[in-house]
N, C-alpha and C positions, 0 to 999 in steps of 0.2 A: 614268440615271434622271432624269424629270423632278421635279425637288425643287423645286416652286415655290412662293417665298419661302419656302422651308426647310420648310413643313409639314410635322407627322410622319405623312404619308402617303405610303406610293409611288403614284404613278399611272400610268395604264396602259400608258407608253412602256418597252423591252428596257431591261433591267440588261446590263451589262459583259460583252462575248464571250470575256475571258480574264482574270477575276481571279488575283491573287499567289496561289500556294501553297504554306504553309510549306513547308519539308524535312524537315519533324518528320513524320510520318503517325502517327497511332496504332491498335494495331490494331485487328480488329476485336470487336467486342463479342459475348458467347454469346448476348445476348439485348438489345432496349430496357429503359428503365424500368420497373421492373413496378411498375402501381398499379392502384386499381379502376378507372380511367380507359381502361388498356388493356387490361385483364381484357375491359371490358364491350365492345370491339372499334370504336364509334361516337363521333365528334362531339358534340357537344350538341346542344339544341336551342335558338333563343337570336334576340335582335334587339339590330340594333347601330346605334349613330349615324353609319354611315358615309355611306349617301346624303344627306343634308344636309350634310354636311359636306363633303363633294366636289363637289356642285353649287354651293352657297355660296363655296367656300374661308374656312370661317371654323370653329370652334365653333359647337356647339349650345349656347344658349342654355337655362337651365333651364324657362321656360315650355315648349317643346318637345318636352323630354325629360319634364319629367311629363304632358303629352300620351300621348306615346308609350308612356310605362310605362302607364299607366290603362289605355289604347289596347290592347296586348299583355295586359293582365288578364282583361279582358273579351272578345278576341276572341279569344285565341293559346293562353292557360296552360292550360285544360283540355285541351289539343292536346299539351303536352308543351313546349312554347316557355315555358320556365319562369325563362330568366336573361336582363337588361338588361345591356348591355355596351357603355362607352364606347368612343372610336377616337381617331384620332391631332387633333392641331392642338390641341397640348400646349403649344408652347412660350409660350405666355401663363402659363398656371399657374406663377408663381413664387413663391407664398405657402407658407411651406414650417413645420414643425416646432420641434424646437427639435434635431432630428437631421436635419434636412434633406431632411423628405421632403415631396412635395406636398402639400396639405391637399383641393384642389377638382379638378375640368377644368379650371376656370379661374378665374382671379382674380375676373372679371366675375362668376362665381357667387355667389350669397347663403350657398349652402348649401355644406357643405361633405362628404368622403365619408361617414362615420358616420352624417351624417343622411340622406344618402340611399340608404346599407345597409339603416339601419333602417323607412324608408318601401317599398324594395324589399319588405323580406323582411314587410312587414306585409300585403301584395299575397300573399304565401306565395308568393314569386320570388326567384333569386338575383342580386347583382350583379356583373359580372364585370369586371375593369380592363386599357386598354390602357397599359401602360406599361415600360420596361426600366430594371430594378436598377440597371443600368450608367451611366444618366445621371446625374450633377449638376447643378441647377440655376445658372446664374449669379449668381442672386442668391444662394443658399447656398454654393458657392465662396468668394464675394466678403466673408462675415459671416464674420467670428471668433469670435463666439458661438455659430455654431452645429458642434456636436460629436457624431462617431459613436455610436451607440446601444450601450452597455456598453463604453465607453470615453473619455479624453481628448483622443483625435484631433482636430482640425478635422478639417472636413466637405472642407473648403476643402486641406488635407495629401493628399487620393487624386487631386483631380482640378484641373485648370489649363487656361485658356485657350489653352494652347501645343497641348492635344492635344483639341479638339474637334469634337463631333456637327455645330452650327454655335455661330452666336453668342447663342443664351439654355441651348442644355444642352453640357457638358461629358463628356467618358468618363472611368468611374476608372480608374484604374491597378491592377489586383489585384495587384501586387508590392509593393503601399505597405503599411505595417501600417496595421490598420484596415479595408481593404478588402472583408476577409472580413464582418465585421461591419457592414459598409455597405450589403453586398447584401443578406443573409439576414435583416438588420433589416429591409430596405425589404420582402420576402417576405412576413416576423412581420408587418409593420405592417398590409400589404391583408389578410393573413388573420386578423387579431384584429379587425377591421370586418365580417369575414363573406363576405370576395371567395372565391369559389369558383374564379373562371378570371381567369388574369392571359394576355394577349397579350403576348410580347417581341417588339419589335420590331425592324431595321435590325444582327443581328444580323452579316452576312456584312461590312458595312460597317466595324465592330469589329476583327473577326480580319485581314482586308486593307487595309483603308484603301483602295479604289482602287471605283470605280464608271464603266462602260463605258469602260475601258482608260484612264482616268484616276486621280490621285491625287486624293484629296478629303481623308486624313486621314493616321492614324498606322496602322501596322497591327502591331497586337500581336500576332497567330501566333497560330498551332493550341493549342500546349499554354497559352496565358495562356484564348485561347476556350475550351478544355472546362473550365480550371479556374473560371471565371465560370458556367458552366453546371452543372455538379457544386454547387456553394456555394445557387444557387438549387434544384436539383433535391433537395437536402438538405434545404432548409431549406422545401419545399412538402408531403412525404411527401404523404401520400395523403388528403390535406385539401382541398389546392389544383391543378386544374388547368394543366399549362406548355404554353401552344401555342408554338410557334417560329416566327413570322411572317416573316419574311427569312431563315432559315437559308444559310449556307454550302453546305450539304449534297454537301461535298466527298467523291469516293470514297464516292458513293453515300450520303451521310447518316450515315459512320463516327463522325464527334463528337457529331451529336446524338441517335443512338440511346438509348446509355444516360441521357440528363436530360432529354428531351422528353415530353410524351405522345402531342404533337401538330407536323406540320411542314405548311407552305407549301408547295406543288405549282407553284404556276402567275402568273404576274403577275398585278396586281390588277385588282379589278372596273371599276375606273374608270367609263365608260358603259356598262356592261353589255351585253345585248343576245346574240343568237345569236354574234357577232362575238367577244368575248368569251368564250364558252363553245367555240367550236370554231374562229374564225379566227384571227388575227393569225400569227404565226412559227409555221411546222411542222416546223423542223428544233429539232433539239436542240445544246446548247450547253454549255461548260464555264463551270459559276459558275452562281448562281441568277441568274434562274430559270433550271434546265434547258431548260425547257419551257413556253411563254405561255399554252397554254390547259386548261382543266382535263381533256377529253378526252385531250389525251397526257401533261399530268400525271400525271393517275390509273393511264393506262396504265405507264407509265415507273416511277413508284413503286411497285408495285402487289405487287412482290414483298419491299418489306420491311411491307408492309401486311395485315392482319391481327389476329385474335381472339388475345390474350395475349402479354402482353410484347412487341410490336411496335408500328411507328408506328401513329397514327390519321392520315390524309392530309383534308389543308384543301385545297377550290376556293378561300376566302376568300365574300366574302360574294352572295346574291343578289338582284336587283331584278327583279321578278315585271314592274315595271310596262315592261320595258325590253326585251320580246322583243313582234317584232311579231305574234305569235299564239300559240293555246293549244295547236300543236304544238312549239313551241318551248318553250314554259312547261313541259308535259309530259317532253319531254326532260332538262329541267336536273333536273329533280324525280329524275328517276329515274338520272338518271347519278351524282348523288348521293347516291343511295338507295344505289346500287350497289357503289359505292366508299367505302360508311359514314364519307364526309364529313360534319362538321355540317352543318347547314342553319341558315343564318344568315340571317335577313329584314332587307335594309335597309330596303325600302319602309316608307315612313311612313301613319300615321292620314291623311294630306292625297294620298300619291301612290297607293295600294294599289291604288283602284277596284275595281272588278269580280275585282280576278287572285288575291285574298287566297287562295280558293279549293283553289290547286295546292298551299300549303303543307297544308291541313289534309285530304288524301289520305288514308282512315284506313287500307287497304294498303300507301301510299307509311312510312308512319308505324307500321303493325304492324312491317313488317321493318325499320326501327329500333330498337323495343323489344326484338325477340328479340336484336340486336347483328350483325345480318347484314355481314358483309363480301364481296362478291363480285370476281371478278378476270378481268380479259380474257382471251379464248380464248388462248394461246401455241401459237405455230405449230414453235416447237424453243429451245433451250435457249440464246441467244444473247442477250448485254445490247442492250436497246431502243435506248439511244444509242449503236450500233454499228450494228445492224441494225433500222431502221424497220419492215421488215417481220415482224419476229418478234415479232408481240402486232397482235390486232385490237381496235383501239381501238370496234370499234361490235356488237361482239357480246363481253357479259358474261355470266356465270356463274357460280355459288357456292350452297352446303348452308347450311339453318337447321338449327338442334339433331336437330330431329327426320328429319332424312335425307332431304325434301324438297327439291328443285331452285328456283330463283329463276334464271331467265335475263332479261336485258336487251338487244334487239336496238335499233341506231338509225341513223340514215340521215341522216348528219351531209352529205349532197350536196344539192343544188341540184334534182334529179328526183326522183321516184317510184322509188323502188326498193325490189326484194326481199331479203333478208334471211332466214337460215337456222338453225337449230340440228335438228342428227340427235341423238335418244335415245342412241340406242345410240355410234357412233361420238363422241360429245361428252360424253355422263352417263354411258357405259358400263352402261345397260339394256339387258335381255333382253326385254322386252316394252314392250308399248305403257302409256304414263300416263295419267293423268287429269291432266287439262290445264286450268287459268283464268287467262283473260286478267285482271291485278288493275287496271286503269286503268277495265275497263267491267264488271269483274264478270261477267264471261261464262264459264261454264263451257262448254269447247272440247271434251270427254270425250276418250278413251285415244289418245290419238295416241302417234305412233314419230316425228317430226319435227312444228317447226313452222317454217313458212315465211311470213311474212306479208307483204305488199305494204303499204310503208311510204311516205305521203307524205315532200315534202321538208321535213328538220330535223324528222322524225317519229321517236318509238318505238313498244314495247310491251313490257310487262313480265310475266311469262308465270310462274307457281310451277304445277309437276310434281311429284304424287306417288305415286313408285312403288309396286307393287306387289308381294307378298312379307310373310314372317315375319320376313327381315333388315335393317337398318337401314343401309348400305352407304355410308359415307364414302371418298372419292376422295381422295388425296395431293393430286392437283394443284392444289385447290382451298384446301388447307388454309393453316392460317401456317406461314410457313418463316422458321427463326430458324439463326442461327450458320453460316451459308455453305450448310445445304440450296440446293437450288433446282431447277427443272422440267429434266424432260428426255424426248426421247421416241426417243431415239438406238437404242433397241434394242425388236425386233419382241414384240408378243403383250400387251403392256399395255390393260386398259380402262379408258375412256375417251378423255382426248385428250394422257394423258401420265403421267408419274410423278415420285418426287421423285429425286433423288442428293443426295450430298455428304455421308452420313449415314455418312463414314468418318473424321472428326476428332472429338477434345473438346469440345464442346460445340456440337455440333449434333443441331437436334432440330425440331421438328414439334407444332404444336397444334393438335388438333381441338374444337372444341364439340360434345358431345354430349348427348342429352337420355336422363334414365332416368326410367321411369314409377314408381318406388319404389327406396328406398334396396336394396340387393342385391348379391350377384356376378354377374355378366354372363358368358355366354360371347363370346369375342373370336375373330375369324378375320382375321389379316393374310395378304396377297397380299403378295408379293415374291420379287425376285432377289438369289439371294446367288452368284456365280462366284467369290472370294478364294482359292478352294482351303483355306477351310477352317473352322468351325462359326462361325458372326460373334454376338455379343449388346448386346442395347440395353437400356437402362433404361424402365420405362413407367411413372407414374405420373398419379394426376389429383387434383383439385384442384374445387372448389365454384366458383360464381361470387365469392364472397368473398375469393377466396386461400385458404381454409380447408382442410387435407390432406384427401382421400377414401383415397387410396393410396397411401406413400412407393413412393419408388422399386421397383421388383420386376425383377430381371432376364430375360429373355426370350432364348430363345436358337432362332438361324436356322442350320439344317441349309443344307449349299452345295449348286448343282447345278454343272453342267458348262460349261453358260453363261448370260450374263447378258439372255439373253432366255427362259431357262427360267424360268416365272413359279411359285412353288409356295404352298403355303398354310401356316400355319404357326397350332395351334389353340391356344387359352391361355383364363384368364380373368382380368377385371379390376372391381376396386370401384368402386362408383358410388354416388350421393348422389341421390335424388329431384329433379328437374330438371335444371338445364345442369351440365356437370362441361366444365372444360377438361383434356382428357386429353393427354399430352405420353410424346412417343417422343426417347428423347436418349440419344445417344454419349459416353458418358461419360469420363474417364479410368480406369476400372474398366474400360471392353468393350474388345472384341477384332474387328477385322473390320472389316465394310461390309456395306450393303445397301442395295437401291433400293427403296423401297415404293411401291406400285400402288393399294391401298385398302385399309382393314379394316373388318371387319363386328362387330354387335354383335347377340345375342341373347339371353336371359332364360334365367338356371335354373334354373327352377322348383323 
């Protein structure tokens, strides 16, 4: 990583081809954090000081920043762009508490955070902070008077020059007493100011100490990192926003599932630009980043990604002004639409020009609101960084509540190319759809495929809505939590595939569904059960609040003879007046296995 003069920014050069790996592994989790954050399946909406700061190398200045908040008031927040969020080029801020925690960005500021919480939110905006728990200050190390928050500690007893980030911030030690208290203080402090979203950053840095097959530090291991992560994700419950900006994301993102809401996909924006969005490295790697560009990020992570209890995946942030046309711009819009990344505007009041435009998409930004998550086509059931070719990174896919398709084709080549999705063989339709292109607002009427001829670093983004009294959700599409995952190993499935793994403790499955009034529903699931013998899962659903609709109900699957015999299995289930996340799970109560194909949903009158 280029870390130049230690900024706390990564910029846009490859992280480390083979970081340390404890020997600890911990397992896996039955599910991510669950909070309204990943309830609601998307990102924020939000603008950050990162392009200044990256061009500059310096701090932004407070003149600028209330620029740019003004700036986002007037032009963004009716849009939904509703939180100011600082970035890195920290280590000036040494003006600290009297428990040792920053006071400003930076020294050089007049003002300090509280005041500019309270100038935020009088915008009716939120403010969101980059910073990690984990650091100490040098100058609060170095003061005796300054002492852990509900304790006698020195600040200066967690953390020492012997084990540091570089030469102005420190890392604590979570084995120190106090520790605990140090962090979840620092948590309390941004959220007693009104920080909604905190950025942790240089997170993998922590746990290994080693960056591009070098040592740079100490490396505290797995279980000190999740206990650092735990303490924060404690101490944020469902108040405060956790993005994981450098995660480790070892074994597939095992440690920070359960304390994340949010992880880092892809290296950073640095100069932005199409290059950035779909060049640099295309192979995949051990150690973050996996993966440099957000198209195989998105790809690569896509399966613990997902509407409830699963990650929200970060591109990091985007610069409208920094792609050289508006099929490029278009693209980024929608590839993060897709993959219900935030959508972070660095562009400033002075760089924006003409491109402000692409953010305030009001289709790009409906399927934000409903919490759309979409995920790449899967060619067979095999991990992405194994097999490249098992996930098409340029043709996306994925259901809003209401049983609707959202496809996203893109043409991430250098020519004009064409670009496919089949109804039937891809959505698993019986008949032709009603079909609107949503970038030009064209309605396409009932097509059975679309195929459209795609300039180069072109999309289009396409919502299909079937026809029918059932409301027919697809497995493959869905969230897969606790070791589910896609498969298409055995003949007769609709669609372009189905789920398995749905034969352990706690694995299970959420769909978002929409009910037109509070009610019983009738339910139809499609599935294989071959175990040799009656298999049962738990179903229950839940409001977009986390609020119960239906504890748990057990449900029970008759076997066939084999696991390509697809059968239907009729049931009903409770439902709430709008989105319900409905969740299918293996409980330690059931018995069996089963692969499911889709379930349907109809009214009982």
């Amino acid at each position: 990583m280029n870390n130049k003069k230690t900024r706390l920014r990564r910029l846009a050069s490859t992280v480390c081809a083979a970081l340390l790996v404890s020997s600890i592994v911990a397992a896996m989790p039955a599910s991510a954090r669950e909070s309204s954050f990943t309830r609601g399946g998307v990102g924020p909406l939000y603008w950050s000081t990162y392009e200044y700061q990256y061009t500059k190398d310096a701090p932004m200045d407070e003149r600028e920043w209330k620029k740019n908040i003004d700036w986002i008031a007037a032009e963004y927040k009716s849009y939904g762009y509703d939180m100011i969020v600082s970035d890195g080029w920290i280590e000036g801020a040494q003006r600290t508490n009297k428990n040792g925690y920053i006071v400003s960005h930076n020294d050089g500021w007049k003002h300090d955070w509280a005041y500019w919480a309270d100038y935020i939110q009088s915008k009716d905006m939120k403010l969101g902070v980059y910073y990690n728990p984990l650091w100490v200050t040098r100058s609060a190390a170095g003061d005796a008077s300054k002492t852990i928050v509900g304790t006698n500690y020195k600040v200066g007893s967690i953390a020492s020059s012997d084990d540091k980030f570089n030469d102005d911030l420190y890392w604590v030690d979570v084995t120190k007493p106090g520790a605990k208290q140090y962090i979840q203080g620092y948590v309390e402090y941004f959220k007693k100011m009104g920080v909604k979203y905190l950025r942790i950053d240089f997170l993998s840095w922590y746990e290994t100490g080693v960056d591009k097959g070098r040592k740079i530090g100490k490396a505290h291991g797995v279980q000190n990192y999740q206990t650092a992560m735990r303490w924060m994700h404690e101490a944020a419950g469902d108040e405060m926003e956790i993005s994981l900006v450098m995660p480790h994301l070892d074994n597939h993102g095992t440690s920070e599932l359960p304390y994340g809401d949010m992880v880092r996909i892809n290296e950073d924006l640095a100069h932005g630009g199409w290059e950035n969005l779909s060049g640099q490295r295309q192979t995949w790697r051990s150690g973050w980043s996996q993966w440099a560009n957000p198209f195989l990020g998105f790809t690569g992570f896509s399966d613990i990604a997902g509407r409830g209890s699963q990650m929200i995946l970060d591109g990091d942030f985007l610069r409208m002004n920094t792609f050289k046309n508006d099929e490029e711009r278009k693209s980024a819009i929608s590839l993060f639409t897709m993959a219900g990344s935030p959508i972070a505007i660095t562009d400033q009041h002075s760089t924006i020009g003409s491109t402000g435009k692409f953010y305030k998409n009001e289709n790009m930004l409906s399927l934000h609101r409903q919490g759309f998550v979409g995920k790449p086509l899967y060619y067979n059931g095999n991990s992405y960084s194994e097999d490249f070719y098992a996930r098409d990174s340029e043709r996306w896919l994925g259901q809003l509540p209401d049983g609707s398709w959202v496809v996203g084709l893109f043409n991430r080549s250098d020519q004009t190319a064409v670009r496919k999705i089949d109804y039937r063989d891809h959505l698993g339709l019986g008949s032709a759809a009603s079909t609107k292109e949503l970038w030009t607002n064209r309605q396409l009427g009932a097509l059975s495929a679309y195929e459209p001829s795609l300039p180069a670093h072109g999309t289009s983004v396409v919502q299909i809505t079937p026809n029918g009294p059932h409301a027919r959700y697809q497995a493959e599409v869905a969230t897969w939590l606790g070791g589910t995952h896609f498969n298409n190993n055995h003949s007769g499935y609709s669609g372009f595939g189905f789920v398995d793994g749905l034969g352990h403790t706690g694995a299970k499955l959420v769909v978002a569904v929409q009910a037109p009034a509070d009610g019983t529903y009738r339910m139809n699931y499609r599935y294989g059960n071959a175990t040799g013998a009656v298999s049962t899962m738990q179903v229950s659903t839940a409001d977009e609040q986390g609020r119960v609709v239906q504890t748990g109900k057990t449900v029970t699957f008759p076997q066939a003879a084999k696991w390509s015999t697809w059968m239907t299995k009729q049931d009903t289930v409770k439902l709430r007046q709008g989105v319900n996340l409905l969740t299918l799970e293996r409980t330690a109560g059931d018995r069996g296995a089963i692969n499911l194909d889709y379930i349907e949903l109809q009214h009982v009158r």
